[in-house]
N, C-alpha and C positions, 0 to 999 in steps of 0.2 A: 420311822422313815428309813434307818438304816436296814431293815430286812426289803422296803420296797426302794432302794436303789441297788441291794443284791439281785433284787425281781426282774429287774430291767438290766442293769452288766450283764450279769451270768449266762442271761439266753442269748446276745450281743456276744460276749467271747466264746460261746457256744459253735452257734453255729454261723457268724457271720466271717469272712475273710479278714482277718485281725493285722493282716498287710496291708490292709485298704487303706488309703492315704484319709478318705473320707470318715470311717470307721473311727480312726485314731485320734480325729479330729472332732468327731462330734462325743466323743468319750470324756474327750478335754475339757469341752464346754462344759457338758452337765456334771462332768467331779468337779468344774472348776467353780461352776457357778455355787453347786452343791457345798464345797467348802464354806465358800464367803458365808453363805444360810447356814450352814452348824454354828459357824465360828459366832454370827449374830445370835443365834440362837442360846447357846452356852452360856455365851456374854447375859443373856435374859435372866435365862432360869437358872442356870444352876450359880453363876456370880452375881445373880441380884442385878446387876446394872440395867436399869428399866429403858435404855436407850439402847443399850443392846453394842455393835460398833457405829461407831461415828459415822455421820454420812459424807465426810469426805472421806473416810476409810475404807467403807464399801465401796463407793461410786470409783475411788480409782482403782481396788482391786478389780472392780467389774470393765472397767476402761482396757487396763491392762489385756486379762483375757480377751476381750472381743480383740484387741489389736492385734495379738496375738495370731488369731483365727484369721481377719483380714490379712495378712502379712503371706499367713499358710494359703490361704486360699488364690493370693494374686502373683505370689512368686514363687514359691515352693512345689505347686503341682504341674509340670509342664505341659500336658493336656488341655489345661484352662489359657495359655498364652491367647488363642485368638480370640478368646468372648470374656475371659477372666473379668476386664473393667465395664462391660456393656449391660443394660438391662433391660429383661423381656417386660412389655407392655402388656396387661391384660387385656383381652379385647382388639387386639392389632397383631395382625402377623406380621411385618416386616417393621415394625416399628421398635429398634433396638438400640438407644441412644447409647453409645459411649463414653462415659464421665470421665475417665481419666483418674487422676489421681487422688479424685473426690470419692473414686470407691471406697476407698477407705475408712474416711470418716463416716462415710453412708453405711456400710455393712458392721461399722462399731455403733452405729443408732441403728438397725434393723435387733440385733443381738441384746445388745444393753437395753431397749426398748422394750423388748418383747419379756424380756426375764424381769422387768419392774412392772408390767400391765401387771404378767400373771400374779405375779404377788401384792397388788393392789386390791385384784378379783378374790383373793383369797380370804374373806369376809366372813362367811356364811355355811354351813355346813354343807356342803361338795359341789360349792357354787364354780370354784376354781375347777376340780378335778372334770365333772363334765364335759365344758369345752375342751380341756386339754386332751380326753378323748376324742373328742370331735375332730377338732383340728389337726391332731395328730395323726387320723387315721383319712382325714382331707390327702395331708402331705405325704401319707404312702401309696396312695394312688397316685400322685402327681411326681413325686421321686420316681415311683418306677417306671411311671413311661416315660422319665426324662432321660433315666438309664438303659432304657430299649431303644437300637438305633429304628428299626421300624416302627416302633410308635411314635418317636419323637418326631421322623420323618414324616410321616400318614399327618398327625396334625400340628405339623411345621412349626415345632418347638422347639428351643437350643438342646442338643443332645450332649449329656454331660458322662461319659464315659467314667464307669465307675461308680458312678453315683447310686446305681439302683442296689446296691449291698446294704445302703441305708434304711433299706424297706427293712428290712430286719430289725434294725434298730428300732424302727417305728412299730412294726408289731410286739418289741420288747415292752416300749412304754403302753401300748393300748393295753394290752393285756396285766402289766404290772398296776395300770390305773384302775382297771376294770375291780382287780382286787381291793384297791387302795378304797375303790367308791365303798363296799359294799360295807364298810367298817367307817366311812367319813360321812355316807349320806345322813340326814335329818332323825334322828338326832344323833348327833356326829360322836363314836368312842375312838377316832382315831382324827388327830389332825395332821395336818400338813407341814406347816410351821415354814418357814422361812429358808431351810436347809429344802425343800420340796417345792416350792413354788419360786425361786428363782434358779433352782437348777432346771426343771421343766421348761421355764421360761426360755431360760440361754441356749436350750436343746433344739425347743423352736423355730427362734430364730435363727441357728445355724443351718439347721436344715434348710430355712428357706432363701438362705445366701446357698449352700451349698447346690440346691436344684436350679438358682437361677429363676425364682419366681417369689426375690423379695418382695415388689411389690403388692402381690396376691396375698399378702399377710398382713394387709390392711382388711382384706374382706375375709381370711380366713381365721384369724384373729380378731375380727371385728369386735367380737364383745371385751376381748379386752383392751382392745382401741378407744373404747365408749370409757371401760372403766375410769381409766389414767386419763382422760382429755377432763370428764369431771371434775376432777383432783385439779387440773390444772388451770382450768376455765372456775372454780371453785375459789381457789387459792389468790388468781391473778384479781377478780371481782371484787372478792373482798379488800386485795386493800386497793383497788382503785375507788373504792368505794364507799372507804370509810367504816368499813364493818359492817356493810351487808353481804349477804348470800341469796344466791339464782337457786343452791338445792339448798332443802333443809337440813341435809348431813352428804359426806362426802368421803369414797364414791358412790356411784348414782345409787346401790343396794343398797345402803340406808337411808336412801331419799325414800325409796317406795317403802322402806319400814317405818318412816319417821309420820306416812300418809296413812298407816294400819294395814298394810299388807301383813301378810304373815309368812314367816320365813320359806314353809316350803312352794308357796304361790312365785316368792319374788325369785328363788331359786329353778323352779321348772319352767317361768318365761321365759328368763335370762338363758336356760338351755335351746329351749325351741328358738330363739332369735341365732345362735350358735347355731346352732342345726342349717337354719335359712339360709345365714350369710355363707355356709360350709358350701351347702349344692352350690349357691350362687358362683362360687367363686370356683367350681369343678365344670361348671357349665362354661369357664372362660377356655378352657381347654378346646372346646369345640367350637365355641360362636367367636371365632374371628375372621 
């Protein structure tokens, strides 16, 4: 993993504008997230500790960073003063609530959120990595015409000035993924590990607080939406329940294992359902 987060900076400090407020920002997330995932990871294998760090140790490191990024994102960049706290609505073009100081905590669960799905989805051999190609390359088409003032204007989208430098970023990771699959797919000699799937994660969702199409990463993310709700619709069941369970294993990828599926069936559905939600969710670009 540390040669494939060289794979993704390197072309990033390369050729993208290293001034960019945006740039600098979403570099942060994924070292930052990226750390927390070494430091669990370390804690595993090489110091034995089978819990790895604590989960209140992570979760407030993970807190911290997103707050971090929230803080940057609604007062540190002057460009974002008039739309910084408001959110574009899929499906509605004038429909742009302004939460106020709720941004905040809302854009530290868009981030924190999206960085524990993907390392939820991280199960199966390149069950994780696929979508994050997916989605990844969703959100650089949708970053860049958020950072074009004529395209944002033509289909009357908040235009985020700046923002389209992160198309770079985002062909950093398709292309750093693209490598990462061809050594993780079925049967997997390379894994991801925790240090890769919540810094992807946290990368994510900063893009999609940074473009201003948080809420699209409900459908752009969708399979990792499904993952994490599992887990939690799984967890809450059982003990309301006395120690039953709605899936046979949790998340849903070892339900369809636990039913005889076979790993690379339940891995190439779960991509084509990513694939689905991906157009779905590019198609809201237009249909409002």
């Amino acid at each position: 993993m540390l040669f494939r987060s060289m794979a993704l900076v390197i072309p990033t400090l390369l050729w993208a504008d290293i001034k960019n407020s945006y740039i600098l920002l979403i570099l942060f997330s994924t070292l930052g997230f990226g750390f927390i995932g070494f430091a669990d990871d370390y804690l595993k294998v090489v110091k034995k500790r089978s819990l790895g760090l604590g989960a209140k140790e992570k979760f407030a490191a993970q807190i911290f960073i997103s707050l971090c990024i929230a803080i940057v994102i609604i007062y540190l960049i002057p460009e974002r003063d008039s739309y910084a706290t408001k959110l574009g609505v899929p499906f509605f073009k004038k429909v742009r609530p302004d939460i106020g100081l709720f941004y905040i905590p809302f854009a530290m669960l868009v981030v924190v959120g999206a960085s524990n799905a993907v390392n939820l989805t991280d199960g199966l051999d390149g069950l994780a990595i696929g979508p994050i190609i997916i989605a990844t390359a969703a959100y650089m088409a949708i970053i860049y015409v958020t950072g074009h003032y004529k395209f944002a204007d033509y289909l009357d989208i908040q235009y985020v000035k700046g923002s389209g430098e992160v198309t770079v970023f985002c062909g950093a990771v398709v292309g750093a993924s693209l490598g990462f699959l061809w050594f993780n797919t079925y049967p997997a000699q390379m894994f991801m590990g925790n240090v890769g799937s919540l810094a992807l994660g946290g990368a994510l969702g900063t893009v999609a607080v940074i473009s201003k199409h948080e809420l699209l990463l409900l459908l752009i993310g969708g399979l990792f939406v499904i993952e994490a709700l599992s887990v939690i619709i799984q967890v809450a069941y059982f003990k309301l329940s006395n120690g039953r369970r709605i899936f046979r294993m949790a998340p849903l990828h070892h339900h369809f294992e636990e039913k005889g599926w076979e790993e690379p069936k339940v891995i190439v559905r779960f991509w084509i359902i990513a694939i689905v939600l991906a157009l779905l969710a590019l198609s809201t670009l237009k249909l409002r």
